[in-house]
C-alpha positions in Angstrom: 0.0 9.3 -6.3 1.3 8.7 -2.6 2.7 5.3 -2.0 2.0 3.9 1.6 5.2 2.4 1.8 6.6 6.0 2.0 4.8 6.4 5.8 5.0 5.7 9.7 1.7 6.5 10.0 -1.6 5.3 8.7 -3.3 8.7 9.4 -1.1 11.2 7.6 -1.3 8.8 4.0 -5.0 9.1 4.5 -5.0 12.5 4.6 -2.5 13.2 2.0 -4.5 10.5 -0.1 -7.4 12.1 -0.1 -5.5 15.8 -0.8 -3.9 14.4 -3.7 -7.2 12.8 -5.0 -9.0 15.9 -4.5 -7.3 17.6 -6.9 -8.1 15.4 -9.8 -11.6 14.2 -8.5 -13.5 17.1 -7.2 -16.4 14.1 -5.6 -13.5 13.2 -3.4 -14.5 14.5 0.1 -14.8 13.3 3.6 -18.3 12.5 3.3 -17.3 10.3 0.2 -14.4 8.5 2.1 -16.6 8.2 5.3 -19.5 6.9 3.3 -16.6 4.6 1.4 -14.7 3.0 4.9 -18.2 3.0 6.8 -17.4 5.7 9.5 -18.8 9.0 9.8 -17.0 12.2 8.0 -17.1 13.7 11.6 -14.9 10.9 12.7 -12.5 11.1 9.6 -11.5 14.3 10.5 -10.5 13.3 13.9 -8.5 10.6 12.0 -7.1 13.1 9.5 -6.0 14.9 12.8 -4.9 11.9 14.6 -6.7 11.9 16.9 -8.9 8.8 16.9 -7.9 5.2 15.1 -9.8 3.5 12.4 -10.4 -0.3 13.1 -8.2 -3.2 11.8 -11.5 -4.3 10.0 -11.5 -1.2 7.7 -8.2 -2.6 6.0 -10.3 -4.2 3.5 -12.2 -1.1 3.0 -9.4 1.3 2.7 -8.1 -1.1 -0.4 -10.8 -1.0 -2.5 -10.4 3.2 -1.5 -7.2 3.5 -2.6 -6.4 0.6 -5.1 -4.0 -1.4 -3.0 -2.2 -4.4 -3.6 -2.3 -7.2 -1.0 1.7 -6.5 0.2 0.5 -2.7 0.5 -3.0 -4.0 2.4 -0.7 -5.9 4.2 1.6 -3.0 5.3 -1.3 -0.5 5.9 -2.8 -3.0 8.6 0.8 -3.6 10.2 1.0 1.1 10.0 -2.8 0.6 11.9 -1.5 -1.8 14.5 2.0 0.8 15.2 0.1 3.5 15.6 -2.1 1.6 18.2 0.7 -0.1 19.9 0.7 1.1 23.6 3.9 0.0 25.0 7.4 -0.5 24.0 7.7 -4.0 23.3 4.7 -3.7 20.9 6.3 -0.6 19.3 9.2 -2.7 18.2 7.4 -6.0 17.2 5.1 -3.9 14.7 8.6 -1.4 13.2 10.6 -3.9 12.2 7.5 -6.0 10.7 7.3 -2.6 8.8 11.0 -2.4 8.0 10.3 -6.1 6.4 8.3 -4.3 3.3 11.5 -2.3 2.3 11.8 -5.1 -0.7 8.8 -3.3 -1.8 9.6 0.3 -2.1 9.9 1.7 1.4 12.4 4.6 0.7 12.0 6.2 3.7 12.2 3.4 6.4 16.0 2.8 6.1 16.9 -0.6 8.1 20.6 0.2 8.5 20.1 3.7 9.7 17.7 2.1 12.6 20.2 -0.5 13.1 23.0 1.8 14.3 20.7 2.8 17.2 19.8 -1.0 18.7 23.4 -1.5 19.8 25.3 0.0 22.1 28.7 -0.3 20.7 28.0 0.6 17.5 28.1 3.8 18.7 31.4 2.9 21.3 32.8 1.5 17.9 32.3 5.1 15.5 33.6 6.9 18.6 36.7 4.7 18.9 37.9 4.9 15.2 37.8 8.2 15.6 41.4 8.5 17.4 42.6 4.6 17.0 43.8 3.3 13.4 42.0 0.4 13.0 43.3 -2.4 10.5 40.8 -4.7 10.9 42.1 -6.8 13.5 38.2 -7.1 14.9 39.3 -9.5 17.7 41.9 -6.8 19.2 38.8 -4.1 18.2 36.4 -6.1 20.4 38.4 -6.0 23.8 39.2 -2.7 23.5 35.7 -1.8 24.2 34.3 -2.4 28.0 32.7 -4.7 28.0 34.2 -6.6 25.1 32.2 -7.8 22.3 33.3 -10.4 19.8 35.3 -10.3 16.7 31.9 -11.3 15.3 30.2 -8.5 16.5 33.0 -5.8 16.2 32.7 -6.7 12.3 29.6 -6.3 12.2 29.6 -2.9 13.6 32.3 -1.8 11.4 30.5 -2.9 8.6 27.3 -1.1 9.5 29.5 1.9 9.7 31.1 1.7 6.1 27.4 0.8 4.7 26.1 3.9 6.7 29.2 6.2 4.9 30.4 7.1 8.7 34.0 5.4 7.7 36.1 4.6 5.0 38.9 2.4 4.0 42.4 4.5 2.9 45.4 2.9 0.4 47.1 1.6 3.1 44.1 -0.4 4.1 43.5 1.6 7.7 39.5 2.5 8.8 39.0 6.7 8.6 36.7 8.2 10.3 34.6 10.3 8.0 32.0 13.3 8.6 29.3 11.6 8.0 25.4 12.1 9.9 22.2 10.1 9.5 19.6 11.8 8.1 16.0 10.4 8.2 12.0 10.9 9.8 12.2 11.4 13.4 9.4 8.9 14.0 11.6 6.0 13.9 14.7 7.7 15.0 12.7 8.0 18.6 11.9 4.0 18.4 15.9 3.2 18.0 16.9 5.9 20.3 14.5 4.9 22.5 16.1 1.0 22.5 19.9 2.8 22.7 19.3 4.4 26.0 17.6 1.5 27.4 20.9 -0.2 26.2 22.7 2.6 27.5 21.2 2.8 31.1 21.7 -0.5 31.8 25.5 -0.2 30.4 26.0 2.1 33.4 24.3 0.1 35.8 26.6 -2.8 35.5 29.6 -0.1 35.5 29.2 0.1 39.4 30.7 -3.4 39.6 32.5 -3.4 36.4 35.0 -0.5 36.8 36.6 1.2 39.4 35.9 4.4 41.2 38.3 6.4 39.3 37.6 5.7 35.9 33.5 6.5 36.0 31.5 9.5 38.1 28.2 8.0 39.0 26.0 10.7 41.5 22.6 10.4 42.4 20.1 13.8 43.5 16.8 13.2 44.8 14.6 16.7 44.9 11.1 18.0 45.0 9.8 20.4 42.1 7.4 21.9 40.7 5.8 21.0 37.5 7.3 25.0 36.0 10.1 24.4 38.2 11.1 20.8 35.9 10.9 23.2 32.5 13.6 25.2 34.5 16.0 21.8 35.4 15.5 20.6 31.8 17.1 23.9 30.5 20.1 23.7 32.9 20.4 20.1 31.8 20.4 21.1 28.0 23.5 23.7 28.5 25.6 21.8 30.5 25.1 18.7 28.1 26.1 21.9 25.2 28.4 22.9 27.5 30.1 18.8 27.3 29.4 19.0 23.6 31.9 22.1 22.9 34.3 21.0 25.1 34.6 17.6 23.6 34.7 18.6 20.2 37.9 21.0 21.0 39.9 17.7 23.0 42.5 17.1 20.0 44.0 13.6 21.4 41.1 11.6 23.0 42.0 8.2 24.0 38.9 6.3 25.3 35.3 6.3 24.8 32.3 7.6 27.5 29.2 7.6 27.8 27.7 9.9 29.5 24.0 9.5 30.4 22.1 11.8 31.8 18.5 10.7 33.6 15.3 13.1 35.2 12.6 11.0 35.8 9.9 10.9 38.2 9.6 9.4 41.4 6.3 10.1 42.2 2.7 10.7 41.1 2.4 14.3 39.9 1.7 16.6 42.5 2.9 13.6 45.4 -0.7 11.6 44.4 
């Protein structure tokens, strides 16, 4: 049988809870859940779809459904109360509640992997031990990033990468770079990645004062489109950030880390309202 611990979303174990159960109890339909959490089978199926939310006060109800324990009524209320949350701050509060239940058999919530996303120089530090030979100084590895972190922090980061399998130690005791990607759901990969940009942006705000002219290229364009117009920038956008990509990967001697951002947002109401 499913385990709840396994999802990110209340909906989808419902759904696949009562697929699974169907196949051994023929009884089991929506009519039968409805008549079992209270709400009408019409309404499940919107739920099924994901389309509408059950209530906080069906927890109770969807325990006795599907046999839970009190840790897994406990996580299925905290999976109602992410899927409701409506802005980012809420979103956060409710994952990492979530990511507290791993103890329990969460397999595919993986704390480290989100981890690597809520800092910025986690990232700065992976790209950075890609060309320097790191030998676990962490206080010289802290300044060398801008702006400098601590030996505290630079450990911890390295650390996070070796538990993550994106670097390894060699005989003479040096940090290697390895090959290594991060593979998991890509509803929480769009919470962290969500945080890392926000980290991100503001990293190249405070670059305008922090470094001079010549070692960043910060322009601005303000235009007017069209809503099929935007699909066209977005494409443009995607192969020059390709474009970047390739080129990068054939530089054979890098010698700093960048970030480059790259930000289309809206300035006004669609269609000027």
């Amino acid at each position: 049988m499913v385990s709840v611990f396994e999802y990110l979303d209340y909906r989808k174990f419902l759904k696949e809870f009562y697929e699974e159960s169907k196949k051994s109890n023929p009884y089991f339909s929506y009519r039968y859940i409805g008549k079992r959490l209270e709400v009408d089978p019409g309404y499940l199926v919107k739920v099924f779809q994901g389309k509408y939310h059950l209530t906080l006060e069906k927890t109770p109800l969807v325990r006795r459904l599907c046999g839970f324990s009190a840790k897994e009524e406990a996580y299925f209320s905290t999976l109602i109360q992410f899927n409701k949350a409506k802005n980012d701050q809420d979103v956060k509060v409710y994952f990492e509640k979530l990511l507290s239940y791993k103890e329990v058999g969460a397999t595919s919530i993986v704390p480290n992997q989100y981890r690597f996303y809520t800092r910025w120089y986690y990232s700065a530090i992976r790209g950075l031990l890609g060309y320097y030979e790191f030998d676990g100084d962490y206080a010289k590895l802290g300044k060398m990033l801008s702006p400098c972190i601590s030996a505290r922090e630079a450990k911890e980061g390295v650390e996070l990468l070796l538990e993550l399998g994106f670097l390894e130690q060699d005989e003479a005791g040096v940090y290697r770079l390895r090959d290594a990607n991060i593979t998991t759901g890509e509803e929480w990969r769009s919470i962290a990645v969500r945080e890392f940009q926000q980290e991100t942006i503001a990293l190249a705000g405070e670059s305008l004062t922090r470094h001079d002219k010549k070692d960043r290229d910060i322009s601005t364009l303000t235009v007017a489109l069209s809503r099929g117009e935007l699909d066209v920038v977005r494409d443009i956008i995607r192969e020059f950030r390709s474009s970047v990509v390739q080129y990068v990967d054939s530089v054979e001697s890098p010698d700093s880390v960048y970030q480059l951002n790259i930000q289309l947002i809206p300035m006004t109401e669609q269609g000027g309202k």
